[in-house]
C-alpha positions as protocol buffer text, in pm:
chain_id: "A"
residue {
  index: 1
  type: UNK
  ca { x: 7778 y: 13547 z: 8148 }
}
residue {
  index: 2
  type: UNK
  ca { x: 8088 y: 13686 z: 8285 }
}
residue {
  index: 3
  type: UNK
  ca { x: 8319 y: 13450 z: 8093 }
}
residue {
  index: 4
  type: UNK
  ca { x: 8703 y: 13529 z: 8211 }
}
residue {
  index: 5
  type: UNK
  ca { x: 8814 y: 13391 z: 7841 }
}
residue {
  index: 6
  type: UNK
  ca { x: 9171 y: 13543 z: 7897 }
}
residue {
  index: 7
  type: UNK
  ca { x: 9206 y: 13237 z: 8108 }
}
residue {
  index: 8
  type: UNK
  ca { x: 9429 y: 12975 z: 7948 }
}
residue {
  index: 9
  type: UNK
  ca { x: 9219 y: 12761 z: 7714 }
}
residue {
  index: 10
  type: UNK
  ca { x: 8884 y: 12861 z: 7859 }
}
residue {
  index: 11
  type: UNK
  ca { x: 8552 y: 12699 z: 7743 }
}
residue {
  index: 12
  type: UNK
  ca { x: 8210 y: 12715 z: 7854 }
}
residue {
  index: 13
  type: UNK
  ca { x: 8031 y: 12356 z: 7789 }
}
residue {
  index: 14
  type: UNK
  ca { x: 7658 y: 12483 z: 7945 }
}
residue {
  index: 15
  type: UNK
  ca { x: 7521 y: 12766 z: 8205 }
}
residue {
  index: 16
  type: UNK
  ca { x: 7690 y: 12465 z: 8512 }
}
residue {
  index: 17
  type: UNK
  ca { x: 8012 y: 12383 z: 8349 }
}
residue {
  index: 18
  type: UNK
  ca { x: 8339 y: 12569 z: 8247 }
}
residue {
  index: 19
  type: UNK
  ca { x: 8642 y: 12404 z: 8170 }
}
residue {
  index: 20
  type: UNK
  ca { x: 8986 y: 12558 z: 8085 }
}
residue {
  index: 21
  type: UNK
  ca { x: 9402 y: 12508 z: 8081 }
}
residue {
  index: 22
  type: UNK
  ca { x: 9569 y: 12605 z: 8433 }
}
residue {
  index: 23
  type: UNK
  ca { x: 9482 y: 12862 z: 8658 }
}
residue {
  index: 24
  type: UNK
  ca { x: 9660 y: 13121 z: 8766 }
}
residue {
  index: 25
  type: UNK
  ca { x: 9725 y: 13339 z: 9087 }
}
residue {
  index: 26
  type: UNK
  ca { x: 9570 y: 13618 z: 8936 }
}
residue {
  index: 27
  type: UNK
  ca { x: 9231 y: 13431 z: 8730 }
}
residue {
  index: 28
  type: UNK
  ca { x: 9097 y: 13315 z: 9104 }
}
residue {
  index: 29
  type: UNK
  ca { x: 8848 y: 13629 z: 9161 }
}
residue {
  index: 30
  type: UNK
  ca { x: 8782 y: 13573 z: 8732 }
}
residue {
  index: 31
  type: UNK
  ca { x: 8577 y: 13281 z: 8899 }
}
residue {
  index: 32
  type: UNK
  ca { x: 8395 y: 13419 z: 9138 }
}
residue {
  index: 33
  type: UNK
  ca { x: 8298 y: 13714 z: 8868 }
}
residue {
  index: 34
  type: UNK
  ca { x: 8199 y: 13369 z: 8659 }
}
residue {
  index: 35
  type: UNK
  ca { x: 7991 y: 13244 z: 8960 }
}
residue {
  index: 36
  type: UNK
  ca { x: 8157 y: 12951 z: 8982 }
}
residue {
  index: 37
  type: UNK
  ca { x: 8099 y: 12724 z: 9320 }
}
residue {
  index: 38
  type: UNK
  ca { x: 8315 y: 12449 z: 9263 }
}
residue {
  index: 39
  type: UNK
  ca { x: 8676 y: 12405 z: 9092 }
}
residue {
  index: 40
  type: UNK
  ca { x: 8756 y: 12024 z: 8967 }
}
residue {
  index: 41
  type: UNK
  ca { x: 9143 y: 12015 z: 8945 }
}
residue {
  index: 42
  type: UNK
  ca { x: 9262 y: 11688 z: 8736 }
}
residue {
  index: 43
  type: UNK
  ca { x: 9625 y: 11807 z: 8750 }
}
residue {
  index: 44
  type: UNK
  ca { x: 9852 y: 11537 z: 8923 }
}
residue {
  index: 45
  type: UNK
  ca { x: 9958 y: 11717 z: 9260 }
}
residue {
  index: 46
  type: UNK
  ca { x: 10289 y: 11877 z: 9231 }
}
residue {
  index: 47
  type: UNK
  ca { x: 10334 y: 11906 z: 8899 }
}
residue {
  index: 48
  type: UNK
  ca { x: 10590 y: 12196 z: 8821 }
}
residue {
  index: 49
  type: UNK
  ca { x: 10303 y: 12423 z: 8641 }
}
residue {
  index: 50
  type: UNK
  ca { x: 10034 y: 12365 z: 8876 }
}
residue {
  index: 51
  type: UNK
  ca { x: 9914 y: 12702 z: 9111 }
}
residue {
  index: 52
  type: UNK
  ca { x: 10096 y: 12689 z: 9437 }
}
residue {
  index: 53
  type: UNK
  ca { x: 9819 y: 12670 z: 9755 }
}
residue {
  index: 54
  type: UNK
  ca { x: 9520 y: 12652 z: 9460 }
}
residue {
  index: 55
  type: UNK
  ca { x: 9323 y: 12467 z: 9717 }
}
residue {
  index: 56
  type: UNK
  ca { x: 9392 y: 12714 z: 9997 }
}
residue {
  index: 57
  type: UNK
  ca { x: 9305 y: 13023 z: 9801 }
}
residue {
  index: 58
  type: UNK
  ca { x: 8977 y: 12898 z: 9642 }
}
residue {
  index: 59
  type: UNK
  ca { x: 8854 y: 12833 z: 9951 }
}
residue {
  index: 60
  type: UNK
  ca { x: 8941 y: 13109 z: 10083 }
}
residue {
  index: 61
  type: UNK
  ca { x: 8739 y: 13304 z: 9845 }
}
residue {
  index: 62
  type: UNK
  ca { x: 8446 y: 13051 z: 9907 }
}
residue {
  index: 63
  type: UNK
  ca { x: 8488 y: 12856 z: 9630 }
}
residue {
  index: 64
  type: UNK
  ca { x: 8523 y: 12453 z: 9675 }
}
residue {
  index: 65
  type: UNK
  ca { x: 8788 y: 12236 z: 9574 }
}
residue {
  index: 66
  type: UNK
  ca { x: 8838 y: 11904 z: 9423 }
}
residue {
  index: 67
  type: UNK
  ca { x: 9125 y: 11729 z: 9284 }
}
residue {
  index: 68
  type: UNK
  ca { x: 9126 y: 11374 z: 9121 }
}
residue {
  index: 69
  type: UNK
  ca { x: 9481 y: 11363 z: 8982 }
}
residue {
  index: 70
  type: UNK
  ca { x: 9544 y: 11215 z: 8637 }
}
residue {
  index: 71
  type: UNK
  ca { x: 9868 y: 11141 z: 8520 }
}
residue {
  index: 72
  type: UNK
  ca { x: 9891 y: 11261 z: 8152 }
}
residue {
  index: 73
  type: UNK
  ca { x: 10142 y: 11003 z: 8042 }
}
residue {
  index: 74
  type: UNK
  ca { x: 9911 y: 10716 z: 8226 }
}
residue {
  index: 75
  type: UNK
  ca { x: 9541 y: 10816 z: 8223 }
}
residue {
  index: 76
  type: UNK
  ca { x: 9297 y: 10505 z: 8353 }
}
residue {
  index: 77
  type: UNK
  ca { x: 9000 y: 10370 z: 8389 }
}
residue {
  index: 78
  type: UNK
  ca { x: 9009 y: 10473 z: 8776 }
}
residue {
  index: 79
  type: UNK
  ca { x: 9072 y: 10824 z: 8697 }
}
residue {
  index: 80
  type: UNK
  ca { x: 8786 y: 10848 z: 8424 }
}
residue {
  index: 81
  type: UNK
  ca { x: 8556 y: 10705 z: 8658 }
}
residue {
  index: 82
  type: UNK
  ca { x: 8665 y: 10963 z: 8922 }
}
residue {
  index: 83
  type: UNK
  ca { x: 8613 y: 11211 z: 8728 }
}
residue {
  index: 84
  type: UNK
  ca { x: 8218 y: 11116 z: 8634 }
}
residue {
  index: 85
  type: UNK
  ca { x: 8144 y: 11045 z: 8975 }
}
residue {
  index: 86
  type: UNK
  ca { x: 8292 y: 11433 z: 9075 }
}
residue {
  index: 87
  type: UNK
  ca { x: 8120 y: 11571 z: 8752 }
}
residue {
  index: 88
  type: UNK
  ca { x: 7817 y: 11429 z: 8860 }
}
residue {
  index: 89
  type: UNK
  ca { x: 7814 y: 11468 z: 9217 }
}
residue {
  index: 90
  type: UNK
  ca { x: 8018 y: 11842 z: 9324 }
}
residue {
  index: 91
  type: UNK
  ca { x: 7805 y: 12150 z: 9346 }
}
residue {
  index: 92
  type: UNK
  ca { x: 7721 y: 12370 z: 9037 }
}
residue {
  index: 93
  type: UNK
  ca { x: 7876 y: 12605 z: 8837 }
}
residue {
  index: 94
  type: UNK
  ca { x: 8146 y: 12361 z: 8839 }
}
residue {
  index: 95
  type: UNK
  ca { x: 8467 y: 12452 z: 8660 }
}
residue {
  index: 96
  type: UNK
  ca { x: 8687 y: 12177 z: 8565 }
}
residue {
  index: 97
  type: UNK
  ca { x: 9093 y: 12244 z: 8464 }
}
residue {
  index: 98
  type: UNK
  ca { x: 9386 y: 12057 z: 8413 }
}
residue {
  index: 99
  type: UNK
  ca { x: 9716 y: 12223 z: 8241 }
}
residue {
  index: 100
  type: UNK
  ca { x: 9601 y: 12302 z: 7889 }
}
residue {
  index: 101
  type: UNK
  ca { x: 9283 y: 12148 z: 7887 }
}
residue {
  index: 102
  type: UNK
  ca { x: 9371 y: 11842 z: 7711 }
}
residue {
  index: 103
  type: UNK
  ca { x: 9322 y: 11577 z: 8012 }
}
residue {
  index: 104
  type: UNK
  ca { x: 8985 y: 11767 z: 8046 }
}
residue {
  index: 105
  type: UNK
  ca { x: 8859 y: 11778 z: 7699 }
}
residue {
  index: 106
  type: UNK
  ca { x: 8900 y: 11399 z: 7618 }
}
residue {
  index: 107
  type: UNK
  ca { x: 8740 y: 11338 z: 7934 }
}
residue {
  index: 108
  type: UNK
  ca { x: 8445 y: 11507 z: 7857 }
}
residue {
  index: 109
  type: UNK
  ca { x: 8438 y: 11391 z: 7486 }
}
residue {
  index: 110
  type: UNK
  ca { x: 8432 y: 11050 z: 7646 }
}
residue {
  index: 111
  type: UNK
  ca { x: 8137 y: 11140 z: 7864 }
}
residue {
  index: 112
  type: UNK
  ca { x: 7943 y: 11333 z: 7628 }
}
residue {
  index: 113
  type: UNK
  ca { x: 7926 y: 11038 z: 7418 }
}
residue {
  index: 114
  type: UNK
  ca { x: 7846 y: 10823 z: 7702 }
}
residue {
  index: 115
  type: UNK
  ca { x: 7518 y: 11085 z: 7807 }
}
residue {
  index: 116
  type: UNK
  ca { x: 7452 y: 11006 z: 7412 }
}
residue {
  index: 117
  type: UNK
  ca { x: 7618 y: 11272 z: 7187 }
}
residue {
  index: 118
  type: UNK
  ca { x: 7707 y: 11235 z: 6858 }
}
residue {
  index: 119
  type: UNK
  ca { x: 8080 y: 11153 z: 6813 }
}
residue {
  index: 120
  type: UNK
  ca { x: 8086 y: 11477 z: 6564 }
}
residue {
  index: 121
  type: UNK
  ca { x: 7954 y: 11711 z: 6834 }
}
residue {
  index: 122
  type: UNK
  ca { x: 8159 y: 11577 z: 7131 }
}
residue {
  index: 123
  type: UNK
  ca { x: 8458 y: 11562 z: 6922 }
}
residue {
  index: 124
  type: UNK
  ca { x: 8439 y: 11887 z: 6770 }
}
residue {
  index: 125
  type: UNK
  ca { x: 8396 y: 12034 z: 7125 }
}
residue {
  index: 126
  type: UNK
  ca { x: 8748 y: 11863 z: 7159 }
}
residue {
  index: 127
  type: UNK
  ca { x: 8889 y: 11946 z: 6916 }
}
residue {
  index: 128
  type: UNK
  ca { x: 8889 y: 12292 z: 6989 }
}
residue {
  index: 129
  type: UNK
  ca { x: 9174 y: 12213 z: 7241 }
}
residue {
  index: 130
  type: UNK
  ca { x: 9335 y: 11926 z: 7084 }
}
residue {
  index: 131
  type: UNK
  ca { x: 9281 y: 11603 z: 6876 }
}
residue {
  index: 132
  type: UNK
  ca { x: 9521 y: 11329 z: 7096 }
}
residue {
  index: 133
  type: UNK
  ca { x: 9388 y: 11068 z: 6847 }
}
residue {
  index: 134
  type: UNK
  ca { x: 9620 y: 11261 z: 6549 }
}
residue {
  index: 135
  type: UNK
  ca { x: 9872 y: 11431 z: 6739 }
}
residue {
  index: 136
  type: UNK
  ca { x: 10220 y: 11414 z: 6690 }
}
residue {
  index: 137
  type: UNK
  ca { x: 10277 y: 11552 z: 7001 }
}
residue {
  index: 138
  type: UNK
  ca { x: 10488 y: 11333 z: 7285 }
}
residue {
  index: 139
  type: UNK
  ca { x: 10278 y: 11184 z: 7558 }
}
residue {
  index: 140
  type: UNK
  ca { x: 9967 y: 11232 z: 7371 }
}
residue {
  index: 141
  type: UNK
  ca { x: 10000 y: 10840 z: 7255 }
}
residue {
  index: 142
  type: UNK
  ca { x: 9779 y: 10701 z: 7585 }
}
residue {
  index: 143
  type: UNK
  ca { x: 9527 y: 11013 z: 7514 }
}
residue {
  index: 144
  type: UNK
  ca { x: 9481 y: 10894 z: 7115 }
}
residue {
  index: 145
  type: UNK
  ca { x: 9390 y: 10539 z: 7257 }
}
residue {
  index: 146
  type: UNK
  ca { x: 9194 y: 10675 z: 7555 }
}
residue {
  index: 147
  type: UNK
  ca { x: 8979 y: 10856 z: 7278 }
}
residue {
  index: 148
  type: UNK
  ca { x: 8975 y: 10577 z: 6987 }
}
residue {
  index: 149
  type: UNK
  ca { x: 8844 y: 10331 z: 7272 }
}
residue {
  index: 150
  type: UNK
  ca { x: 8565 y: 10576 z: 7381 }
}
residue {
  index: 151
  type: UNK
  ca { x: 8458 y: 10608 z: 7002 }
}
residue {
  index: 152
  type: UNK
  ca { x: 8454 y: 10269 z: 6939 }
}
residue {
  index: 153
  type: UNK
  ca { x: 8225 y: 10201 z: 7254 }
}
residue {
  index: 154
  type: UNK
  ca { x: 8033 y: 10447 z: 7178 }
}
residue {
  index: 155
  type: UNK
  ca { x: 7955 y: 10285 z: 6798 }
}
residue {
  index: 156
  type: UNK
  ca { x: 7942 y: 9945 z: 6975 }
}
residue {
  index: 157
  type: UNK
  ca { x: 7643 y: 10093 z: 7208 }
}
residue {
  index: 158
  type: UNK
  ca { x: 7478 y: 10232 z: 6912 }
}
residue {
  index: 159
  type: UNK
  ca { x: 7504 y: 9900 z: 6700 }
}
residue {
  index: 160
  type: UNK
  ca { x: 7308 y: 9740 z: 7013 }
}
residue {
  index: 161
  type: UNK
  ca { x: 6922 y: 9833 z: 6922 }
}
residue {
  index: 162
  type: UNK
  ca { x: 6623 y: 9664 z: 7234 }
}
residue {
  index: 163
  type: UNK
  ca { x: 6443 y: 9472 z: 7060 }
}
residue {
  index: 164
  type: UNK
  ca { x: 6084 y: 9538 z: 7001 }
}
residue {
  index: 165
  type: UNK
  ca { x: 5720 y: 9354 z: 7068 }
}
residue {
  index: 166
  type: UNK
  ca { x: 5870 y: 9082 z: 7222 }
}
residue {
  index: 167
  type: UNK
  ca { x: 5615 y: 8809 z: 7395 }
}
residue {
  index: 168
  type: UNK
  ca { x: 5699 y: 8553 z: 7594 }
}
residue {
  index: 169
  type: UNK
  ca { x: 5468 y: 8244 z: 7651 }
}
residue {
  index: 170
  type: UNK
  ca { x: 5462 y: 8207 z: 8063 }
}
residue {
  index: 171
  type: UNK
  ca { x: 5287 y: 7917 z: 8219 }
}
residue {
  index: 172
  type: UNK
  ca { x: 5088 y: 7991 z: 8545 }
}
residue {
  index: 173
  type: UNK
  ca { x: 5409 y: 7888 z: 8755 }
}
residue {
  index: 174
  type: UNK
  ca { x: 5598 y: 8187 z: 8635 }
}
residue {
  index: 175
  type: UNK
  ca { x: 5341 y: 8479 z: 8709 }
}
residue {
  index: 176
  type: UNK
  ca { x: 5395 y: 8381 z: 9111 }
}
């Protein structure tokens, strides 16, 4: 694979998905060397470090373009949902970004242990950008509950086992 790993906080989660920090200017054609068809941009528009005319250029250079802003100090339920419905649905390789990958990664720790991960894998694949559930660092406060919430629900769908050999007794009414 033609990985561009010079690009900020760049991470390959399978042969269809990439995921990384910003882009800049000068990493576009890096994607296109990747074979990437499809950019997923979860920066809020206009933030001051976001690429100027990202949009424009990608598609200039035939690559599509997505953006489901999330604001880091306020991420919700909206914008995770958003997110699953473009992860699922935009064409493949897909390469997902936000600033420094952290809106990305606990996005996709979240969904990895909603597709049935274990919370060690999908965390430790987060963790390798950040850990917002023990960071001291400002604004990451929503991002540490975002995450403990996911975990939680994740143990609470666990917990909840179908049950087994069940029979029911019908009478001849009920099989019409």
């Amino acid at each position: 694979m033609n990985d561009p790993e010079h690009i900020r906080a760049w991470h390959r989660l399978s042969s269809e998905v990439t995921t990384s920090g910003m882009l800049a200017d000068r990493n576009l054609r890096d994607l296109i060397r990747a074979d990437i068809k499809h950019v997923l941009d979860l920066t809020p528009k206009g933030h001051p470090e976001a690429l100027p005319g990202e949009e424009h250029a990608l598609r200039l250079l035939g690559i599509g373009y997505t953006r489901v802003s999330v604001p880091f100090a306020t991420p919700e339920e909206e914008h995770y949902q958003a997110f699953v419905r473009a992860v699922e649905g935009l064409p493949r390789p897909l390469h997902v970004h936000c600033v420094a990958n952290y809106r990305v990664s606990a996005f996709f720790y979240r969904y990895h242990l909603e597709c049935g991960w274990n919370e060690q894998e999908a965390r430790a694949l987060m963790m390798q950008h950040w850990e917002p559930d023990e960071s001291d660092e400002p604004g990451s406060t929503p991002w540490g509950r975002f995450v403990r919430e996911a975990r939680l629900a994740s143990e609470r769908r666990r917990r909840i086992r179908p049950v087994a050999n069940i029979t029911t007794e019908m009478d001849e009414t009920d099989a019409i």
